[in-house]
C-alpha positions as CSV (number, residue, x, y, z in Angstrom):
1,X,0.0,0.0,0.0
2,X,2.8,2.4,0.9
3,X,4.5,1.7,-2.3
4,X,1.5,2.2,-4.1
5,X,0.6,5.4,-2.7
6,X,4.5,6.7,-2.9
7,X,4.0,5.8,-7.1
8,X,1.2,7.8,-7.5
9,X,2.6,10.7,-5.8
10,X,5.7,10.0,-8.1
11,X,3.3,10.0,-11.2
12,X,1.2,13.9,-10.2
13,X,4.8,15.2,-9.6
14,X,5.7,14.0,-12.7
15,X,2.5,15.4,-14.5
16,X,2.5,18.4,-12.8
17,X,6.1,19.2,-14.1
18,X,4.9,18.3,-17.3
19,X,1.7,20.4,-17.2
20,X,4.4,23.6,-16.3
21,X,6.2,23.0,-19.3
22,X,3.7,21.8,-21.5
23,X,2.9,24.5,-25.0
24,X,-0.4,25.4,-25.2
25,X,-2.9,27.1,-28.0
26,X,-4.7,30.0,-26.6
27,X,-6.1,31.1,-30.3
28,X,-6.3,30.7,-33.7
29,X,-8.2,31.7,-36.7
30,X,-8.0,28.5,-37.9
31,X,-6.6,25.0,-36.6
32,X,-5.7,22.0,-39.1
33,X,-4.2,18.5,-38.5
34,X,-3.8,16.4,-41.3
35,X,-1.5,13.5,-40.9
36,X,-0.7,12.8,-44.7
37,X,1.4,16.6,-44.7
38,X,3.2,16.3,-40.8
39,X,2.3,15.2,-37.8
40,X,2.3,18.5,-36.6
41,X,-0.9,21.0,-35.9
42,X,-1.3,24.1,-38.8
43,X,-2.4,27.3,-37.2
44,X,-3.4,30.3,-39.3
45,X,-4.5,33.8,-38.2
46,X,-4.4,35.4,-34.5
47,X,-2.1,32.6,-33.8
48,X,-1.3,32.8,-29.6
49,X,0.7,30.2,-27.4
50,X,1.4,30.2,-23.8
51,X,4.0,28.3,-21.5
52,X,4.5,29.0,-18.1
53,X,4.4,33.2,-18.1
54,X,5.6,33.0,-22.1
55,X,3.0,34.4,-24.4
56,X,3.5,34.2,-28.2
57,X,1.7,35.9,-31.2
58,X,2.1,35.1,-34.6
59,X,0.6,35.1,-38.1
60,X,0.8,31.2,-39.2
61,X,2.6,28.3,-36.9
62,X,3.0,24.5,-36.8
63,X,2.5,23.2,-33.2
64,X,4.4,19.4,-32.6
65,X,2.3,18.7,-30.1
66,X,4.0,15.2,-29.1
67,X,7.6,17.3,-29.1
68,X,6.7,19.9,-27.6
69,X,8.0,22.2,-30.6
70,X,6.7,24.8,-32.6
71,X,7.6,26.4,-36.0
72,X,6.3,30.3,-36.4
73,X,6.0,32.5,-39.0
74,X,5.5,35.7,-39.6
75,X,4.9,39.0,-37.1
76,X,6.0,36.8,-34.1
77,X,5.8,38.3,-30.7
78,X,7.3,36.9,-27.8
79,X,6.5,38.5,-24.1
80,X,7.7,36.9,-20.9
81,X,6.0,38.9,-18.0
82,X,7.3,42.8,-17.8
83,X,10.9,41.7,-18.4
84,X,11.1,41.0,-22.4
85,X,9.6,41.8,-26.2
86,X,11.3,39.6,-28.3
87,X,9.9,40.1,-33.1
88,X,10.8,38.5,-35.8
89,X,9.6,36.8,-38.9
90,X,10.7,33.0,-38.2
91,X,10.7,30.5,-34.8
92,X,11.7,27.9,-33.9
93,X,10.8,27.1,-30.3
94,X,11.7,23.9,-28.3
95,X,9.0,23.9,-25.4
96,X,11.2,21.5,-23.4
97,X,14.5,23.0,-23.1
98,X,13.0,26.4,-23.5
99,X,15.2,27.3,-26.0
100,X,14.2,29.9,-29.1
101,X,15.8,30.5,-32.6
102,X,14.1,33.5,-33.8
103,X,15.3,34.6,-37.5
104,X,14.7,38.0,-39.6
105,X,14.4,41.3,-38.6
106,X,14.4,40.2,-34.7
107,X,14.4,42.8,-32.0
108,X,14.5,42.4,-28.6
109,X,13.9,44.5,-26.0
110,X,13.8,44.5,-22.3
111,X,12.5,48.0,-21.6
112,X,16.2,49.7,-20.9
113,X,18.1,48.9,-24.1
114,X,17.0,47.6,-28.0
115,X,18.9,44.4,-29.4
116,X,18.2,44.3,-33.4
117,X,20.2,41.5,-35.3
118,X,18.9,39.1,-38.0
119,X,18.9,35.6,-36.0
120,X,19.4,35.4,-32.3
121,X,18.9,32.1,-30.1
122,X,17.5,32.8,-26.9
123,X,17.4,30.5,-23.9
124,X,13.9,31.4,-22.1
125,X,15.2,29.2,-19.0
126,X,18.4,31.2,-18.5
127,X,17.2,34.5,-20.3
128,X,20.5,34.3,-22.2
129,X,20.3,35.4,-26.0
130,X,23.5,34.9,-28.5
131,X,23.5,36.2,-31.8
132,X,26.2,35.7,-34.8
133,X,25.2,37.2,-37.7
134,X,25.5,41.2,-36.7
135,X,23.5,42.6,-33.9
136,X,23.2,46.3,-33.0
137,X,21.9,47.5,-29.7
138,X,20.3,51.1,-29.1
139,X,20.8,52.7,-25.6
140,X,19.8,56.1,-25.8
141,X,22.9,58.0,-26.8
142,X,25.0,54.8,-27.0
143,X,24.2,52.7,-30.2
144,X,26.5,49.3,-30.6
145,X,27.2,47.0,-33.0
146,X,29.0,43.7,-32.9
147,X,29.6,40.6,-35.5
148,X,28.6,38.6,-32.2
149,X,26.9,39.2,-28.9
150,X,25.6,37.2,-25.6
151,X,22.7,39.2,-23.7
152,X,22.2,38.0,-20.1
153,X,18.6,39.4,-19.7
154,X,19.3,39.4,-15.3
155,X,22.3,41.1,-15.1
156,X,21.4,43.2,-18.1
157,X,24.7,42.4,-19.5
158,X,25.9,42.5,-22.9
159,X,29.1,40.7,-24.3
160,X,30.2,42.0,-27.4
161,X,33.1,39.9,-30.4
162,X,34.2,40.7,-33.7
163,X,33.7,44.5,-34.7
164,X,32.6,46.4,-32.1
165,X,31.3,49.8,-32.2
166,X,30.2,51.9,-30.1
167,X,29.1,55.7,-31.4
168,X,28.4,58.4,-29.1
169,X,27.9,62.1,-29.6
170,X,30.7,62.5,-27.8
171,X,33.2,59.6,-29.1
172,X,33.7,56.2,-31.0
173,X,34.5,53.3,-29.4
174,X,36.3,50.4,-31.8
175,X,36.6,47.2,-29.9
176,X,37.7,43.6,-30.2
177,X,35.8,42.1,-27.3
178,X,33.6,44.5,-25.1
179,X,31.3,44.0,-22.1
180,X,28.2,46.6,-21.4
181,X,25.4,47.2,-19.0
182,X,22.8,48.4,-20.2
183,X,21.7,49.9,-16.8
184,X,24.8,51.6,-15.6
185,X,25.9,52.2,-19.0
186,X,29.3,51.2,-18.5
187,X,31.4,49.5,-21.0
188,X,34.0,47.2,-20.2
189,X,37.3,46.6,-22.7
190,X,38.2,43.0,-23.0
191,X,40.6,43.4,-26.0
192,X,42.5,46.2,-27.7
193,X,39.9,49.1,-27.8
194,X,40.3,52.4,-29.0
195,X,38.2,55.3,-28.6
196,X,38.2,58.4,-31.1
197,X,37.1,61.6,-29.8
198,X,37.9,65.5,-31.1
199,X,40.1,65.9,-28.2
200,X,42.0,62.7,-28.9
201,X,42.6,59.3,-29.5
202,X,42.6,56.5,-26.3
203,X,44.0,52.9,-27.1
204,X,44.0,50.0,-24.2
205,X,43.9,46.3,-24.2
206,X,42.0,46.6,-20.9
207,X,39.9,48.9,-18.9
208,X,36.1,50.2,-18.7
209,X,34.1,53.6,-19.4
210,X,31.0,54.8,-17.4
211,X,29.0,56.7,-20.2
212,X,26.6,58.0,-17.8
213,X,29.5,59.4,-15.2
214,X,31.4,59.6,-18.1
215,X,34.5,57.7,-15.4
216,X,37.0,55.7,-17.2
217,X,39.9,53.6,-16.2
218,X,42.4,52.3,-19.1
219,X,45.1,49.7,-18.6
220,X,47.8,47.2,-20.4
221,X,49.3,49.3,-23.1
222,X,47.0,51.9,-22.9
223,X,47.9,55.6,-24.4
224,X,46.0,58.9,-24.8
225,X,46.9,60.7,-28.3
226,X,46.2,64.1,-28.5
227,X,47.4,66.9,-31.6
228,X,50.5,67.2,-30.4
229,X,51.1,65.2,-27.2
230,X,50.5,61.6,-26.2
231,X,50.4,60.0,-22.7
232,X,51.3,56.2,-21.9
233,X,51.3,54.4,-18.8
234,X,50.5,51.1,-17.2
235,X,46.7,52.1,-16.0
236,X,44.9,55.5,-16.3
237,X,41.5,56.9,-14.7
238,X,40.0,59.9,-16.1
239,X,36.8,61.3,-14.9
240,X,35.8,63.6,-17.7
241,X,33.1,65.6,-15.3
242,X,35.8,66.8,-13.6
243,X,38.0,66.9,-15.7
244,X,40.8,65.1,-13.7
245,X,42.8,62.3,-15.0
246,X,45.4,59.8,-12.7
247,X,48.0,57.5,-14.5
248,X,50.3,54.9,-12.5
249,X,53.4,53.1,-13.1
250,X,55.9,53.6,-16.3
251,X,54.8,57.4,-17.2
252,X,56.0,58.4,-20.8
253,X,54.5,61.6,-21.7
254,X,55.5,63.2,-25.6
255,X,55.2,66.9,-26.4
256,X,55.9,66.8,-30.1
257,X,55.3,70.6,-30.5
258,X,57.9,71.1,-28.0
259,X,60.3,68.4,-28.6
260,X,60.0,67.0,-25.3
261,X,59.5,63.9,-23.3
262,X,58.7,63.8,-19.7
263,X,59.2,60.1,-17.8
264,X,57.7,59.2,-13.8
265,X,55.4,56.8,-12.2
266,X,52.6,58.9,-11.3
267,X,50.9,61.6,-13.1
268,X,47.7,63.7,-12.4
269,X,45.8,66.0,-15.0
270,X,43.9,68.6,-14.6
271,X,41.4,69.8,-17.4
272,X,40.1,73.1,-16.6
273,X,43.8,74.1,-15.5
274,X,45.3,73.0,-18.3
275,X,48.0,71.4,-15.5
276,X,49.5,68.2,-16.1
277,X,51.7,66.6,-12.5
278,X,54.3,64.3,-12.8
279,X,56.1,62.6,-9.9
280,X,58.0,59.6,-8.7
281,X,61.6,59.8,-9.9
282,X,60.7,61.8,-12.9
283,X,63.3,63.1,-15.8
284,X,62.1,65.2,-19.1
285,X,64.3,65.4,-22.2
286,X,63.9,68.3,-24.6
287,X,65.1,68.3,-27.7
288,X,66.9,71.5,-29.3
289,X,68.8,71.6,-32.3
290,X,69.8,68.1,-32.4
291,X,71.0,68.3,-28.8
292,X,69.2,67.1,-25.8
293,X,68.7,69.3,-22.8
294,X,68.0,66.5,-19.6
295,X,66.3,67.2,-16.3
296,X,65.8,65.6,-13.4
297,X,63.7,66.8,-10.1
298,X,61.3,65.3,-7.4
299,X,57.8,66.6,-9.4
300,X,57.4,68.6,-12.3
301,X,54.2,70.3,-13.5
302,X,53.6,71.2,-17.1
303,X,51.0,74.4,-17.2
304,X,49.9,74.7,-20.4
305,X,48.7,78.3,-22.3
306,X,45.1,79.3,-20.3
307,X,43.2,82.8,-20.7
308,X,44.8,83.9,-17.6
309,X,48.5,82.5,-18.7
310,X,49.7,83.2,-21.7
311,X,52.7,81.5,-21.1
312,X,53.4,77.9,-21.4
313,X,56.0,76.5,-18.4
314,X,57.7,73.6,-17.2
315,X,58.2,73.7,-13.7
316,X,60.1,71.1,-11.6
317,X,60.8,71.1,-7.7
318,X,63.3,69.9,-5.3
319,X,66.4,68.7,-6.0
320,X,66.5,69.9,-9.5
321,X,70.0,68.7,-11.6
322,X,69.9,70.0,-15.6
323,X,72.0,68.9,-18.3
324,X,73.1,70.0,-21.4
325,X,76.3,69.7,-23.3
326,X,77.2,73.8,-23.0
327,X,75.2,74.0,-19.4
328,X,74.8,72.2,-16.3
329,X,72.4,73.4,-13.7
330,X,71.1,72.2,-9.7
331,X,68.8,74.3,-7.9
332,X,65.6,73.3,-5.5
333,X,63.1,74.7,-8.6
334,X,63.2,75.6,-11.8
335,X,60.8,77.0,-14.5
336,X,60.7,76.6,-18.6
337,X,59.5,79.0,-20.4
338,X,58.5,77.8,-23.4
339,X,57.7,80.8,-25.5
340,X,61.3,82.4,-24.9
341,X,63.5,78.9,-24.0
342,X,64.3,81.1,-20.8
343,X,65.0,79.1,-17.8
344,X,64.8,80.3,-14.4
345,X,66.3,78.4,-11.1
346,X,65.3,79.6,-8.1
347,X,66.6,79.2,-4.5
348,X,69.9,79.0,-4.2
349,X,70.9,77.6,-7.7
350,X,74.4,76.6,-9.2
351,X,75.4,76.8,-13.0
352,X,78.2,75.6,-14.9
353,X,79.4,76.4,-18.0
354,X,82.2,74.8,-19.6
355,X,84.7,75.6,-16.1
356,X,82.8,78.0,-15.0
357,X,80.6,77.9,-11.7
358,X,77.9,80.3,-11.4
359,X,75.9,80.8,-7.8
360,X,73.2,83.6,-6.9
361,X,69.6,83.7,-4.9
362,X,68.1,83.4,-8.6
363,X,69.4,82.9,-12.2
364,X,67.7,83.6,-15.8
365,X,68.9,82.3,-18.5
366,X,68.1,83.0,-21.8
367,X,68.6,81.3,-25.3
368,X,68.9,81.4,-28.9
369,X,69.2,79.2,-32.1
370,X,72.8,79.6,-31.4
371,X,72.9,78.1,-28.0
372,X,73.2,80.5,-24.9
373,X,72.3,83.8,-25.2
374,X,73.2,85.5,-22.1
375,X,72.1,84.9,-17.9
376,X,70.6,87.5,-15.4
377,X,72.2,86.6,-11.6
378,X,69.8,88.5,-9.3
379,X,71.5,89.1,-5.7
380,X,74.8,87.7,-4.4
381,X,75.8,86.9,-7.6
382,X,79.0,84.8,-8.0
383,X,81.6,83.8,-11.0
384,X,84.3,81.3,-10.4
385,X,86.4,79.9,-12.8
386,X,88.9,77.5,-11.5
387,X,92.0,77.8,-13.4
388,X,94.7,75.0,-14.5
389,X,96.8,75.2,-11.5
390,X,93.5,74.8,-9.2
391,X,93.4,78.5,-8.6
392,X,89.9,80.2,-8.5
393,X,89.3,83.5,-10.1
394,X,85.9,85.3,-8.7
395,X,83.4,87.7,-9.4
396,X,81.0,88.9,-7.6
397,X,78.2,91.3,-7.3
398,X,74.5,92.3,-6.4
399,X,73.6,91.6,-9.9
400,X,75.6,90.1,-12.8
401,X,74.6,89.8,-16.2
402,X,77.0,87.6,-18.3
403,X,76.7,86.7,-22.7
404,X,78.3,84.0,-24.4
405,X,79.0,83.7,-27.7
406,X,79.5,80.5,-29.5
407,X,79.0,78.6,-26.2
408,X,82.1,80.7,-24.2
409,X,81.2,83.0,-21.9
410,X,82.1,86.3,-23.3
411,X,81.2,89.3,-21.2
412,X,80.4,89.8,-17.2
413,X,78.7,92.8,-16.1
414,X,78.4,93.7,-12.6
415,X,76.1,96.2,-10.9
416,X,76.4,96.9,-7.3
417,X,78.4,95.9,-5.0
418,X,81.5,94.6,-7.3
419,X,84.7,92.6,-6.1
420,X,86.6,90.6,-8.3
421,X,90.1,88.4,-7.5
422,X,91.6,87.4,-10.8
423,X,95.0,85.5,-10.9
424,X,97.1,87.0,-13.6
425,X,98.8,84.3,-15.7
426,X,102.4,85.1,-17.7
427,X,102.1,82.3,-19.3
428,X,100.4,78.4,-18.8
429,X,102.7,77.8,-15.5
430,X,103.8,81.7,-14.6
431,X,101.3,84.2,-12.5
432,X,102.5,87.7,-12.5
433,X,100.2,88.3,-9.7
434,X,96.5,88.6,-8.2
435,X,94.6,91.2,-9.2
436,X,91.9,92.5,-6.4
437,X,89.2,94.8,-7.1
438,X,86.0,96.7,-5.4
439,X,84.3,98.7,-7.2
440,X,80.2,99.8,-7.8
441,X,80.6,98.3,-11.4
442,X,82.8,96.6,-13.8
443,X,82.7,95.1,-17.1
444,X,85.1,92.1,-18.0
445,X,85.8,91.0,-21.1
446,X,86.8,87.7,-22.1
447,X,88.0,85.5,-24.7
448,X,88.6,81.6,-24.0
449,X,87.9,82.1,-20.6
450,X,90.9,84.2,-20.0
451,X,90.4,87.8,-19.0
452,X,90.9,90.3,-22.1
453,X,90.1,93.3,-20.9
454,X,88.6,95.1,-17.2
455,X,86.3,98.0,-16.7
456,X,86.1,99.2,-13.3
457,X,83.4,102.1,-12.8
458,X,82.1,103.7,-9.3
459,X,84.6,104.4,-6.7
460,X,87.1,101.4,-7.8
461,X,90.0,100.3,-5.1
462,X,92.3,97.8,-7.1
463,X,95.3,96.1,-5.5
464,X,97.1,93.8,-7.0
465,X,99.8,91.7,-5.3
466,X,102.8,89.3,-6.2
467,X,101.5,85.6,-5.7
468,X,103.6,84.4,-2.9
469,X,102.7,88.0,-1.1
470,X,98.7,87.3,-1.6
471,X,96.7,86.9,1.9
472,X,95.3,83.3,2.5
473,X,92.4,85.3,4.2
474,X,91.9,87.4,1.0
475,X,91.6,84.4,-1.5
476,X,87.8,83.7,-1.1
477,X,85.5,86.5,-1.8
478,X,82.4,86.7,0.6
479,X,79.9,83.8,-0.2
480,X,82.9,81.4,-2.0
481,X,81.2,77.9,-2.5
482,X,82.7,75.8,-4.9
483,X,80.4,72.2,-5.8
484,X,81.5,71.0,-8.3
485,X,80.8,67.6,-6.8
486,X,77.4,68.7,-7.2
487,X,77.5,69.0,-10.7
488,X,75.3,66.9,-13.3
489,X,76.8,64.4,-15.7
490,X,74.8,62.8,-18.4
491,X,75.0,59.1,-17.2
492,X,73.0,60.5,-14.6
493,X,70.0,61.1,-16.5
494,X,70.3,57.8,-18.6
């Protein structure tokens, strides 16, 4: 008895399953079976079938009753509750394992985002549809298109293969393999992927982009191309709203208006600013002339041209070495001027030229096609030139202002405040004395380094004594400091 009853139970289960899955007719204009064509049911006109909370509409069907399969044609409509419209022309529909091959001018639609393609298989069960003959989906501003394409109805996923495209007002996206959301709108880059804008051109071989927050993060190879820069690093994240960009690890940013190539591991952008940051053991190389012209600081900070600066300038900070083959520079800041080539170091800075060392609170200095032009040393200005014999001449003043010509330094002035100790040499191994001056001004002229000619103007007091009779105490004018241990070599910025 117990088995009996335990059979039977087994038995409604098993018709009850059956009854869920079962396809049934709701309407038709007309219903035929005849044997002798299929063993199938023909249904013309106001067709309608239901299983489970599927309805379908179409014009003409066959119904395989005993399968559990039917064949549609023509304006077919598929609903399944509030969460899908599937059209086409053609259906095929397997009752049992749910799944539908719909062919021909098939759209779907689940109320946030339009699928239109030519076939598409759908799985009912799963609400999983694949198509792979060309789809396109239309998502307000975002229309894509794909050779291939997996729709996860749930998650409201898309997967995207073969010729993506995604157009925007704003941009184009062009895509191997892509992921979207058709809710949050954000796009996800599972192959090389560029994006075309007006503004410029982003490649990456990973990353995502929020259209509605219009966030983005870019990584493995990625690069941002503008007109005349372009920015590559291991990852990026820009968000667009803000205008305010981050990129980490292996910074190589290209200037090719200017020549110049800035290197780091971390950079920050900053739209509106028109201010670009780049730190963590950063070096830029400009190019000019065929030479290169190295630098090497803690941060540097590229402001470009805005309404309220006209001037575009490189600035770097802390610990700031140069390098060039006619200049050498360390300061704790420094500023390029791009529309002049001027460069100013700022707080205590040191210059050499060729074996000159050059000190002061702030120098300018300014070039031309030729090379250096001439240098403004603002307060407690300071020449030294250490000589063959390890002998240092000196120069100093309130303000010195010093031209070179062919790469040489050719003329010092001095303006306030003047002193100058200058070892007179006979010949390369004989001094016929040291030469020390105060004065308000003086002009010195030089050729090769070696003094040519002295102008000493306001008040001067020269003495000038035999070598061997020259104070110790007298040989280092106020302020001496001589680094040249300090100076940059180029290995250093390899």
């Amino acid at each position: 008895m117990k088995h009996t009853l335990l059979y039977a139970s087994l038995f409604l289960i098993h018709l009850h399953v059956f009854g869920q899955t079962k396809i049934e007719i709701l309407s038709a204009d007309e219903l035929i079976y005849d044997q002798k064509i299929g063993d199938y049911q023909l249904c013309k006109g106001n067709v309608q079938f239901k299983q489970g909370n599927m309805f379908m509409d179409c014009d003409s069907a066959r119904f395989y009753d005993k399968v559990n399969k039917i064949e549609a044609f023509g304006d077919i409509y598929i609903r399944q509750q509030d969460t899908l419209d599937l059209h086409g022309e053609y259906l095929e529909y397997n009752g049992d394992s749910r799944l539908a091959l719909i062919r021909k001018d098939v759209v779907l639609s689940d109320g946030k985002m339009i699928l239109s393609t030519e076939q598409l298989n759908y799985d009912m069960v799963n609400k999983i549809g694949y198509y792979a003959s060309g789809g396109h989906i239309d998502n307000g501003e975002d229309q894509l298109y794909s050779e291939r394409g997996t729709y996860f109805s749930r998650s409201k996923d898309v997967y995207f293969r073969d010729s993506v495209r995604l157009n925007n007002p704003d941009y184009t996206m062009a895509s191997d393999t892509l992921a979207y959301n058709t809710i949050s709108k954000t796009a996800t880059f599972l192959g090389p992927t560029f994006i075309y804008s007006e503004e410029n051109t982003i490649f990456c071989n990973y990353g995502w982009y929020n259209t509605n927050t219009e966030t983005s993060q870019f990584s493995q190879g990625a690069y941002i191309e503008g007109k005349s820069n372009r920015l590559l690093a291991d990852s990026m994240v820009y968000q667009r709203v803000l205008g305010f960009g981050e990129a980490f690890g292996n910074i190589h940013f290209t200037d090719t208006s200017e020549k110049m190539s800035i290197y780091g591991q971390y950079g920050r952008y900053l739209r509106l600013e028109k201010e670009t940051l780049i730190t963590g053991n950063p070096k830029a190389i400009k190019n000019i002339d065929g030479d290169s012209l190295y630098f090497k600081a803690d941060t540097f900070i590229d402001y470009a041209d805005t309404a309220n600066r006209q001037k575009r300038l490189l600035v770097a900070f802390h610990s700031v070495r140069m390098y060039k083959s006619d200049i050498q520079a360390y300061s704790d800041s420094l500023a390029y001027n791009f529309s002049d080539s001027s460069i100013g170091f700022f707080q205590e800075p040191i210059l050499w030229t060729d074996s000159n060392q050059i000190t002061g609170d702030t120098i300018i200095v300014f070039r031309n096609k030729s090379g250096i032009d001439y240098m403004d040393v603002i307060n407690k200005g300071l020449v030294i030139e250490k000589d063959q014999n390890a002998l240092f001449n000196q120069i100093s003043g309130r303000y010195i202002k010093a031209t070179f010509n062919e790469e040489k330094l050719d003329k010092i002035y001095v303006d306030g405040n003047a002193q100058s100790i200058y070892y007179a040499l006979e010949d390369s191994t004989q001094y016929s004395g040291v030469n020390e001056v105060f004065c308000g001004n003086m002009v010195i002229n030089l050729d090769s380094n070696r003094v040519r000619a002295i102008k000493f103007m306001a008040q001067p007091k020269a003495i000038f004594y035999p070598l061997e009779k020259f104070p110790e105490t007298k040989s280092k004018v106020p302020g001496f400091i001589w680094v040249n241990a300090l100076k940059p070599k180029k290995i250093d910025f390899q």
